[in-house]
N, C-alpha and C positions, 0 to 999 in steps of 0.2 A: 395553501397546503402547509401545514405544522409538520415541524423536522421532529422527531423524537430527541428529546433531553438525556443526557445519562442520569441515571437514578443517582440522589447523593449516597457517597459513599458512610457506612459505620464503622468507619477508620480513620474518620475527620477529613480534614482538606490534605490530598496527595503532595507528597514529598517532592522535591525537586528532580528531574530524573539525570542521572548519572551521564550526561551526554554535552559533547564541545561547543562554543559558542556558534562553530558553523551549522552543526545538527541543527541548534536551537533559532539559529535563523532561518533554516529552510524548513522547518515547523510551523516555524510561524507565519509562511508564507500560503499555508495550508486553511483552507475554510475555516471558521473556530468551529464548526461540528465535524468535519474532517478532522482535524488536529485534537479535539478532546477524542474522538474514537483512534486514534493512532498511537496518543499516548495512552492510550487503556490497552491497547493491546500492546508497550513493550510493555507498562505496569507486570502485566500477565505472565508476559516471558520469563522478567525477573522474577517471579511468583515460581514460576515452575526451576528455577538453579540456571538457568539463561545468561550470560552478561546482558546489559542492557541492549537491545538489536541497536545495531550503527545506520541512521537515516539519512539516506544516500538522495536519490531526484524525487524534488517533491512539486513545482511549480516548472512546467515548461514554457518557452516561449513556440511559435512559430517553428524557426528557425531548429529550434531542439526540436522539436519532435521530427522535422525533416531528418537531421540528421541519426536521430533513431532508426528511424526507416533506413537510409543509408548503409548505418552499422548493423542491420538484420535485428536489433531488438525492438522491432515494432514491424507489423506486417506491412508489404509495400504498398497494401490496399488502404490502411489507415490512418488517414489523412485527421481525424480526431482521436482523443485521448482522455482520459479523466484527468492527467497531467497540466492539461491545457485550462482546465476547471479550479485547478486547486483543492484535487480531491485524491489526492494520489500521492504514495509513498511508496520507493521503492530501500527495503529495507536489507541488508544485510549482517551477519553475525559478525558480531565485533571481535576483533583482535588484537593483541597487546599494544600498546602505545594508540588507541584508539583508532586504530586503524579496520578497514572493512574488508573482510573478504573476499579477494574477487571473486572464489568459486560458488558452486554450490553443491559442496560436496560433502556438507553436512545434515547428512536427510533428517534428523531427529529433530535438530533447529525449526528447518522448515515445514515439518511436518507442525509441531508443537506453532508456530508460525500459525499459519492456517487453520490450525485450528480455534488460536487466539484471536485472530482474525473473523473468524465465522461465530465467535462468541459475543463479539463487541458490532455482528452488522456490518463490518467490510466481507467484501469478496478481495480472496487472495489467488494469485492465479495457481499456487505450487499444484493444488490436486484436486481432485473432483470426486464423487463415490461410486461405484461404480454399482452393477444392480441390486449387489446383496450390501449396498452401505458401505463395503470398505474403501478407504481413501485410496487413489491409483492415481501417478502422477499426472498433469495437467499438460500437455504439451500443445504451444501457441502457433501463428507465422506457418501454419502446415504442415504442424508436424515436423517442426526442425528447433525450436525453443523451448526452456523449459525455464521459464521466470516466476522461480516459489516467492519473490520476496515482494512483488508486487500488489501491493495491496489500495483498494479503491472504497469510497464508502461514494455511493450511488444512491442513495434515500434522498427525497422518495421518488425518485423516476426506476422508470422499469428499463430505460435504456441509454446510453451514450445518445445518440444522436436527440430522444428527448430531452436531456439534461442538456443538452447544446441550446438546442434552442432557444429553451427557458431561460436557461444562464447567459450564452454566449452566442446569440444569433451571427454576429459578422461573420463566425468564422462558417456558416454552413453557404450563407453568400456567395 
């Protein structure tokens, strides 16, 4: 099965993006068709007057995503992750001295987020549409999380536990 390619750009080859050596190594730890759709979508952000988004967990081990669950930012049911794939990026809005926000108390960000997110072929979890199309936020874990910055590119499986398999059988073992 063929990944789709991003189309070249008519703006030549993209500029380096405005982010610390640690962002740039937990980027690169990312699928390279994960990792060209993640950097197209901060591309985007900065497109819209955005700082660059700050790229927070991008590669989990085991162990990390245990204690995700632990800390309630993963459901106690999910024992897999797109994390675990190298297909996942948890993004936050950058702050002076490049530092990340912990909150998420900036809906416009995450909205715009999401939406660049759903331009570029990730699923973000910030929001969903609801029946008449408008965005309404996304809430995870049962209705007790609400993780806008998490963003996955899943192509071309239609699910986590497909995309395990294919990718990473031991872990369903």
């Amino acid at each position: 099965m063929s990944i789709p390619s991003l189309p070249p750009s008519p703006f030549g080859p993209p500029q380096p993006l405005p982010i610390t050596e640690a962002e740039a190594f937990r980027l690169s730890l990312l699928r390279p068709d994960a990792r060209a759709r993640a950097e197209a979508v901060m591309r985007r952000m900065m497109q819209r007057g955005h700082e660059c988004p700050y790229v927070g967990s991008t590669r989990r081990t085991q162990r990390e995503q245990e204690d995700a669950v632990r800390r309630g930012t993963s459901s106690a049911s999910q024992t897999l992750s797109w994390h675990l794939l190298d297909r996942a990026v948890d993004f936050r809005k950058r702050l002076p001295g490049n530092k990340p926000d912990p909150t998420t108390n900036d809906f416009r960000f995450f909205l715009d987020l999401w939406e660049c997110a759903e331009d570029e072929g990730m699923r973000c979890l910030g929001f969903e549409r609801d029946q008449a199309g408008k965005p309404v936020k996304l809430y995870i874990n049962n209705g007790k999380l609400w993780d806008p910055g998490h963003c996955e590119w899943r192509q071309p499986y239609v699910s986590l536990v497909q995309a395990t398999a294919a990718e990473a059988p031991y872990l369903i073992a």
